[in-house]
Phi, psi and omega in degrees: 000128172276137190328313190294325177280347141326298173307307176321333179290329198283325198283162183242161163288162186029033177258150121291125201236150196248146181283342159311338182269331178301302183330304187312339179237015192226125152292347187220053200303346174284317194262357203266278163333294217275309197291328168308307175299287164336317176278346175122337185285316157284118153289153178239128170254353163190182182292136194088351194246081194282149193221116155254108199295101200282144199245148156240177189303348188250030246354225214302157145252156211274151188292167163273140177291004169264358184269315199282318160311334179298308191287320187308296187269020186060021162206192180269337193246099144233180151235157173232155211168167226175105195299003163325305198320316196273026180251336182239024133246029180057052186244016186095033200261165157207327226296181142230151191234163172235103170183171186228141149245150173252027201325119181207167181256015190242311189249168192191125161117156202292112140243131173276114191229105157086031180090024182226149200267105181224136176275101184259137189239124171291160163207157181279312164248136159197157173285174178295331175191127191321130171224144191333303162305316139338295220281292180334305162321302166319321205272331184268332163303329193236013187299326175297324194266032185251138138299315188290165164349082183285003181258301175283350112048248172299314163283336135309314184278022145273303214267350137011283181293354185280326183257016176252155166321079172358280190256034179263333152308275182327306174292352191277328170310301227276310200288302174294308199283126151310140181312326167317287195317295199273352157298317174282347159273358170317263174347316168323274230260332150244012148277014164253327182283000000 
């Protein structure tokens, strides 16, 4: 058996490989890579990133993206998310966008990982899973970069805060929120009380 059908044994279907993980079985992991990518077994989604593509009946699918941001940045603490996200919570939001956000502590800035468009934003903080108040916190952090209307808007998402956990707001307002952000749920949650 020849080194390239060695390599070939290691790999899984819907994994994504970094060319450091290809290295673990290849000695000559660049020319190793380029002939997987030539026979069809390997994708290439940018330089260093590799996709072995699981095929169905509709052919290859595309990896997931949460496996593939994983694989990007080497590590698990991201959220991964969408201002799509901001539609459900019935505050006047309609657009649909084609981008992804990452919130991470490593990377910052537009990168295309497997043809699809993702915004990594550092941050110092963020939870662990989106949750309504995050996303409300969010929505008023980014309203300038929105299409819709920001005085209505705005005005739903007061009255929003009113039907969300006082103080699972605040704190995510406390945690989350640009100084604008959290004076206005300041403002919000005690003309409710």
């Amino acid at each position: 058996m020849n080194r390239l059908e060695q390599l070939k044994r290691h790999l899984r279907p819907d994994r994504v490989y970094r060319r450091a993980d290809l290295a673990l079985w290849s000695k000559s992991v660049d020319r190793h890579a380029r002939e997987l990518v030539d026979q069809g077994v390997l994708q290439k989604l940018r330089n260093g990133l590799y996709y072995y593509p699981k095929v169905s009946a509709f052919g290859r699918v595309p990896p997931d993206e949460t496996e593939l941001v994983r694989t990007f940045l080497k590590e698990d603490d991201f959220l991964l998310t969408s201002p799509n996200a901001y539609n459900a919570l019935g505050v006047g939001t309609t657009q649909l966008y084609n981008s992804r956000l990452v919130y991470n502590h490593k990377r910052h800035g537009r990168f295309t990982l497997g043809g699809k468009s993702f915004e990594f934003r550092r941050k110092p903080r963020f939870p662990r899973q989106l949750t309504e108040e995050f996303l409300l916190v969010e929505l008023l952090n980014n309203l300038s970069k929105l299409a819709e209307d920001p005085a209505v808007v705005r005005e739903r998402a007061w009255a929003k805060a009113k039907e969300l956990n006082a103080g699972k707001l605040r704190r995510a307002a406390r945690d989350y929120g640009k100084v604008a952000t959290r004076k206005f749920f300041e403002q919000a949650l005690s003309h409710g009380a």
